[in-house]
C-alpha positions as CSV (number, residue, x, y, z in Angstrom):
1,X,-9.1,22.7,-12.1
2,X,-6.4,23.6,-14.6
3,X,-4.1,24.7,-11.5
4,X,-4.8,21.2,-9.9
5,X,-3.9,19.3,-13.0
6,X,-0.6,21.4,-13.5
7,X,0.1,21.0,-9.9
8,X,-0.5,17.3,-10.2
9,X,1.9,16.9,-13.2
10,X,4.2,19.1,-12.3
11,X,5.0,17.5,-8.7
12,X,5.0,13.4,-10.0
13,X,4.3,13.5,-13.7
14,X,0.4,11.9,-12.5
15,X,-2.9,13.7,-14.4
16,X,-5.3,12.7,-11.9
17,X,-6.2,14.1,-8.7
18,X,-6.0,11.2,-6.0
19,X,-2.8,11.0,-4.6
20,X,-1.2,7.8,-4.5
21,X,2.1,5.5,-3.5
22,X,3.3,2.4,-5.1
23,X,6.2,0.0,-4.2
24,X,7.1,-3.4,-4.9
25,X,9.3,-6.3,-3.6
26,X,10.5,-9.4,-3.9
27,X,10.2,-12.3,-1.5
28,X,11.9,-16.4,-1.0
29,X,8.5,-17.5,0.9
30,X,6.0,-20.4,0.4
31,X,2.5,-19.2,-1.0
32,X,0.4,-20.5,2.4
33,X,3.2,-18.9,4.8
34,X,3.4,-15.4,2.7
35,X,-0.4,-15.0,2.8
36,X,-0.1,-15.7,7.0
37,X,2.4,-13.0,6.9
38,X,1.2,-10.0,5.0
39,X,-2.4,-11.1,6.9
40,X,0.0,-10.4,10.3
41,X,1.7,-7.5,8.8
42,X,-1.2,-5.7,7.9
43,X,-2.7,-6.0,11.5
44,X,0.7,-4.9,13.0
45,X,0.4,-1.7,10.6
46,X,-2.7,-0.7,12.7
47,X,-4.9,-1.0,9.1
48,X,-8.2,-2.0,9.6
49,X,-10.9,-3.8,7.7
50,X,-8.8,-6.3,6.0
51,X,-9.9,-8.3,3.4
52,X,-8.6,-11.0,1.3
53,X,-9.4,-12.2,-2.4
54,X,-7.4,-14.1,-4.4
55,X,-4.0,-12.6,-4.6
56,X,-4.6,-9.6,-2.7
57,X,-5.6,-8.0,0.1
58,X,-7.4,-4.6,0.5
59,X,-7.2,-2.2,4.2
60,X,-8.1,1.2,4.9
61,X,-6.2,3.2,7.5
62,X,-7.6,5.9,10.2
63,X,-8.1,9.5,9.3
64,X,-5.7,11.5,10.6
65,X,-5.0,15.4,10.7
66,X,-3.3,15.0,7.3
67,X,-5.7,12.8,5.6
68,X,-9.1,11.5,5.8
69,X,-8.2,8.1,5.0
70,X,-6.3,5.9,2.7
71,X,-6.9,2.9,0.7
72,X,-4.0,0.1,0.9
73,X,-3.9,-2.9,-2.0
74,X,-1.7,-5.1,-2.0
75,X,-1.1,-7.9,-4.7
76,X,1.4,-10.8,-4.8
77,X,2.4,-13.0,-7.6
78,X,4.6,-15.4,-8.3
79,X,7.6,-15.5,-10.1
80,X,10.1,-18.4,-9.7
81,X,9.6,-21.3,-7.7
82,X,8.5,-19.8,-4.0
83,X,9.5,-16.2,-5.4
84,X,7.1,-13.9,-4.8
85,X,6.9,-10.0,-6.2
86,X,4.6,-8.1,-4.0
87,X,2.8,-4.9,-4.6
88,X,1.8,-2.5,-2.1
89,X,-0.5,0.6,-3.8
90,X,-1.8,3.3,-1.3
91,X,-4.1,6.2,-2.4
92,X,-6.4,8.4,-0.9
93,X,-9.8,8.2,-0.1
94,X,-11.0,11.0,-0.8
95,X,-10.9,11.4,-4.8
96,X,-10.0,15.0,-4.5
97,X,-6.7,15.0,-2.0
98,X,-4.0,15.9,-4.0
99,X,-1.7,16.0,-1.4
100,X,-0.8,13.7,1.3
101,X,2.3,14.7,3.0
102,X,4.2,11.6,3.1
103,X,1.6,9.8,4.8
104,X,0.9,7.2,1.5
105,X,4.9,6.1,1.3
106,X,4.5,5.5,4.8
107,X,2.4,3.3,4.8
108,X,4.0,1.4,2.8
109,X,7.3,1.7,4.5
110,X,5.2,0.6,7.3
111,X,3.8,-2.2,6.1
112,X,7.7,-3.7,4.5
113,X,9.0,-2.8,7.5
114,X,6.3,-5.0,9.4
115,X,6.2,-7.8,7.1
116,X,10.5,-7.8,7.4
117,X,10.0,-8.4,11.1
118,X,6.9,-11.1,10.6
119,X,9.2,-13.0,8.2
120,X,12.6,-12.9,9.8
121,X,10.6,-14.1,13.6
């Protein structure tokens, strides 16, 4: 456990075991079109079981060889007039992974990239 930890701390400052990915960006988009798009981008990033609450959405993606799955929220708020900051958070599913070999930062890349192409179509 004490290996784990150091590992963990060592590699991206983090005490717990999950391994995770956050990113966050800014977008000039109406609330109603923005919550169309990430819904569209999120489908177009192959992640499954969508959900929607509020200001957020949840997904889970398919295990892979690398991973046996990985939890995907994503948050937007507002903050100008039709500005919106949005969050994307990925983590492992399974509490103990302390590794996940990219695949986290690509999902999020993957989903940016997806939502770039909704928005500018």
């Amino acid at each position: 456990m004490i290996v784990i930890v150091l590992f963990r701390y060592l590699s991206n400052g983090a005490f717990y075991f999950t391994s995770f990915y956050s990113e966050k960006k800014e977008f000039i988009i109406s609330e109603q079109l923005l919550k169309k798009y990430i819904l569209i981008a999120l489908q177009k990033s192959n992640f499954k079981k969508i959900k929607e609450k509020n200001n957020s959405f949840s997904a889970i993606t398919l295990p892979t060889i690398w991973s046996f799955s990985e939890l995907i929220n994503i948050e937007f708020e507002k903050t100008d007039e039709e500005k919106f900051l949005i969050k994307v958070h990925s983590k492992c599913f399974f509490p103990l992974q302390i590794v996940d070999y990219g695949k986290n930062k690509r999902n999020s890349n993957k989903f940016f990239k997806n939502l770039d192409l909704v928005i500018l179509n």
